[in-house]
KOLLUMDREN-426815 format. One line per 4 residues: for each residue x, y, z negated of N, C-alpha, C. Coordinates in steps of 0.05 Angstrom, whole numbers, plus 32768, in hexadecimal, padded with zeros to 4 digits. Example, Ala and Ser with C-alpha at 12.3 -4.5 7.8 and 13.67 -1.06 7.14 Angstrom:
residues 2
8108:7F8E:7F64:80F6:7FA6:7F64:8108:7FBE:7F64 ~ 8101:7FD3:7F72:8111:7FEB:7F71:8102:8001:7F63
***
This chain:
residues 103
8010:7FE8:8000:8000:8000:8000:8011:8019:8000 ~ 8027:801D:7FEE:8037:8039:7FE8:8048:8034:8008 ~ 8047:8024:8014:805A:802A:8030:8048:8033:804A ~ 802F:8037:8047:8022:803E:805C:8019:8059:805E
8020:806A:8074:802A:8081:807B:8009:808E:806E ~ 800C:80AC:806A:7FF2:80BA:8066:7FE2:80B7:808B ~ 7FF2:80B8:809B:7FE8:80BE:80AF:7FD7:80AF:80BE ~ 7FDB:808F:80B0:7FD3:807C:80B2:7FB4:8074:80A4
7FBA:8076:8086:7FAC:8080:8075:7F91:808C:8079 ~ 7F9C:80A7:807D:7F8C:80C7:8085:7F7C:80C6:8064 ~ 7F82:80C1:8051:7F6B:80C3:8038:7F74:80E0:8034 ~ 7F8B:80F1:8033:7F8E:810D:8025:7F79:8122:8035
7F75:8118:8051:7F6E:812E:8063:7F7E:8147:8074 ~ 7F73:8151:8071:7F8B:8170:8080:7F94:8183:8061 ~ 7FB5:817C:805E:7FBE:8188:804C:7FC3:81A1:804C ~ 7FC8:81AA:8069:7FCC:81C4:8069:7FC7:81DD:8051
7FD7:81E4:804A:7FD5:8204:8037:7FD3:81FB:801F ~ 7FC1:81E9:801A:7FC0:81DE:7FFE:7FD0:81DF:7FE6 ~ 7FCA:81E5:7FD5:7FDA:81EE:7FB7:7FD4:81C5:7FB6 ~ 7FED:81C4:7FA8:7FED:81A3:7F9D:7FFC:81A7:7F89
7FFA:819C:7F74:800B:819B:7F56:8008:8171:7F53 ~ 8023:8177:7F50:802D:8152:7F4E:8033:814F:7F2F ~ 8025:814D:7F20:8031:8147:7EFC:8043:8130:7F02 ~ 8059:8134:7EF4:8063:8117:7EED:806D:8115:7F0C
8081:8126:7F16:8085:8122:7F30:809A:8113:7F39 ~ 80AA:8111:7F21:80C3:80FE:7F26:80D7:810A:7F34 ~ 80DB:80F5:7F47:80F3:8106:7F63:80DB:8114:7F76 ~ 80C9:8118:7F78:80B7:8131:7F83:80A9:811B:7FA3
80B1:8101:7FA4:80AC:80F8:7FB4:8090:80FC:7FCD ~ 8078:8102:7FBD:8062:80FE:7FC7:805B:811F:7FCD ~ 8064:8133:7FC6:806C:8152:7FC1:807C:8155:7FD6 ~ 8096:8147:7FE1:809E:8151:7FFA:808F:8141:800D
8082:812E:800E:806E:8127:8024:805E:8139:802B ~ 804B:8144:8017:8034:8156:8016:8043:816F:8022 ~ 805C:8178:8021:8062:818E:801F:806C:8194:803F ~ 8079:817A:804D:807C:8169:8069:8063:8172:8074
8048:816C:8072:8031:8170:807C:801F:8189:8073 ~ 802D:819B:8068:8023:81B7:8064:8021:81BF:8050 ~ 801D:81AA:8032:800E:81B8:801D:8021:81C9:8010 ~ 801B:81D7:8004:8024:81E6:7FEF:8029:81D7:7FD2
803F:81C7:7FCC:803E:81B7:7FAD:804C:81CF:7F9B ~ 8043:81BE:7F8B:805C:81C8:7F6F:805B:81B0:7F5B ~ 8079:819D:7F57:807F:8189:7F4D:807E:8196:7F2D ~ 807C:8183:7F1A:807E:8181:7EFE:8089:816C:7EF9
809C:816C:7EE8:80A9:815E:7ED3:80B0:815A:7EC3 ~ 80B1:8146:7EA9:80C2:8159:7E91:80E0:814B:7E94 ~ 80EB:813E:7EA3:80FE:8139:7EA3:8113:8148:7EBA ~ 8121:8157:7EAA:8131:8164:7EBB:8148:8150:7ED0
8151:813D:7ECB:815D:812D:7EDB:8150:8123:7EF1 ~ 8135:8117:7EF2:8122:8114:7F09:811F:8125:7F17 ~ 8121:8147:7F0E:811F:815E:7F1C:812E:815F:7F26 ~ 814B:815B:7F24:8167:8159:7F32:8160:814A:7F4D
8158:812E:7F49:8151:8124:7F5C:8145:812B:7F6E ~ 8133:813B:7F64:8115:8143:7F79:8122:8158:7F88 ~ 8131:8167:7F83:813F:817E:7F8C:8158:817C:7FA3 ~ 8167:8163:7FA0:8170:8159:7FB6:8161:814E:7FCC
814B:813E:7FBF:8139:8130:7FD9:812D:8148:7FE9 ~ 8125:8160:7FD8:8112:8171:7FE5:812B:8184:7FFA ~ 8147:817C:7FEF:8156:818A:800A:8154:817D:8028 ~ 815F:815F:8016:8160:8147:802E:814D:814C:8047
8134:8151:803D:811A:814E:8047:8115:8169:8053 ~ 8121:8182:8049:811B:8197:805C:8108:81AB:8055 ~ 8104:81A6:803B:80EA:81AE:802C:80EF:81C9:8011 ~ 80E1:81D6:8006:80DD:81DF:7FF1:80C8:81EB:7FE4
80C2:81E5:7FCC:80B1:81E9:7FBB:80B4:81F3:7FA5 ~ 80AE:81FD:7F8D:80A8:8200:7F73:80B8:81E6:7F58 ~ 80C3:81DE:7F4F:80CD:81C6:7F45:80BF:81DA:7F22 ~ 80B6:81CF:7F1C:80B0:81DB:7EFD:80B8:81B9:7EEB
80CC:81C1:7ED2:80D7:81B0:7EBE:80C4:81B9:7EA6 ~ 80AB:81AC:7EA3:809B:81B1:7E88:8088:819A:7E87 ~ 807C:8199:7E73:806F:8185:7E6C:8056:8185:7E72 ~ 803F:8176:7E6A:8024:8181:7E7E:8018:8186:7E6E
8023:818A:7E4F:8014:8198:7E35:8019:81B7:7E3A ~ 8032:81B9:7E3D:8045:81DB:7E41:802F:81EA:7E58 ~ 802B:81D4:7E72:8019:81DF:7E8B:7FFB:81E7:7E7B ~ 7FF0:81CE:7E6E:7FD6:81DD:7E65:7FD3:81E6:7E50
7FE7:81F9:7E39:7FE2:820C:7E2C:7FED:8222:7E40 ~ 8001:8223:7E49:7FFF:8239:7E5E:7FE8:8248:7E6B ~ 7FD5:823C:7E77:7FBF:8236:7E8B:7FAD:8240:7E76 ~ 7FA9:8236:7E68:7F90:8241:7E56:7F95:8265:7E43
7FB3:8265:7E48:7FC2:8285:7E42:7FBA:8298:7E5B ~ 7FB5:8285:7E6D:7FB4:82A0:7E88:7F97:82AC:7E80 ~ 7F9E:82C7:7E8A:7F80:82D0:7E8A:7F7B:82E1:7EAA ~ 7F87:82D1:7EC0:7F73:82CC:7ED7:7F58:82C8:7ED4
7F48:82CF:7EED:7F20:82C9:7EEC:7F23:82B2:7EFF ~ 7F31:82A5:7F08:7F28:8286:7F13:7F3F:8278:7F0B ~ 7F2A:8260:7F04:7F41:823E:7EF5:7F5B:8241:7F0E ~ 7F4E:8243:7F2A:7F68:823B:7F36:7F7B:8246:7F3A
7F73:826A:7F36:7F8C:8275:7F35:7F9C:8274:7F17 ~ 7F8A:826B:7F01:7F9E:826D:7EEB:7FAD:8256:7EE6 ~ 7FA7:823E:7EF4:7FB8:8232:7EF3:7FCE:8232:7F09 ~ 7FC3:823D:7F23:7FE5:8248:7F3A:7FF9:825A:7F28
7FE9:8270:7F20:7FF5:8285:7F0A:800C:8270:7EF8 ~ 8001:825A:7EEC:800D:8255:7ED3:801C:824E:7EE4 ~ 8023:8238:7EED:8033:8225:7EFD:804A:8237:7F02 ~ 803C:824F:7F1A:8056:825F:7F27:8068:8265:7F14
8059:8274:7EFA:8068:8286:7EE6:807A:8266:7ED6 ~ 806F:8246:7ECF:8080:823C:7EC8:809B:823B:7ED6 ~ 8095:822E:7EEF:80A8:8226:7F08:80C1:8241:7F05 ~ 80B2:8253:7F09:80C7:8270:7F08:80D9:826B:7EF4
80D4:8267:7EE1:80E1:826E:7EC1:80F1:8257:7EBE ~ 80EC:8240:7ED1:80FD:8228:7ECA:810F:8222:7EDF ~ 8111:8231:7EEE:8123:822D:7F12:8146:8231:7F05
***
C-alpha cells in the first residue's frame, strides 16, 4: 500500500495551494510529496534530529517548506493564544510564528 504512487491512488485530490501541517513529520517524507504536487506543508516534530533529516531530503528533492521543532501540545497552546477571527488562520498564524522562531 505505502509504495503506490498518489497519482495512482488519486485519494488526496488536487493539492494545489493547500496549507498541509504533517504532526509527527519525521524526515518530512509525505510533506515533500505534497509539496512536489503543489501543497503548501509545514512539517512538525519534536525531534530535532529527524528534522535534520527532513531538511536534507527536502534539498535532495528540490523542495522547501516551514520545518517547525515543537511538540503538538506547544502547537495547541499556541493556537488557542492567537487571537485571529478564523480557526484557520490562527492556526497558519501559530505554525508560521512557531516554524519562524525555531529555523
Amino acid at each position: 500500500m505505502w509504495q503506490l504512487p498518489e497519482s495512482e491512488l488519486r485519494i488526496l485530490g488536487d493539492v494545489t495551494g493547500r496549507d498541509v501541517l504533517e504532526l509527527g513529520c519525521g524526515a518530512a517524507q509525505w510533506s515533500i510529496l505534497l509539496a512536489g504536487l503543489g501543497a503548501r506543508p509545514v512539517g512538525l516534530d519534536h525531534s530535532e534530529r529527524q528534522l535534520e533529516h527532513a531538511r536534507r531530503a527536502m534539498v535532495e528533492a528540490g523542495v522547501d517548506f516551514p520545518l517547525a521543532h515543537a511538540s503538538a501540545e506547544e502547537v495547541r497552546s499556541r493556537t488557542r493564544a492567537s487571537t485571529s477571527s478564523s480557526p484557520i488562520t490562527e492556526r497558519t498564524g501559530s505554525l508560521t510564528r512557531i516554524a519562524s522562531s525555531r529555523r
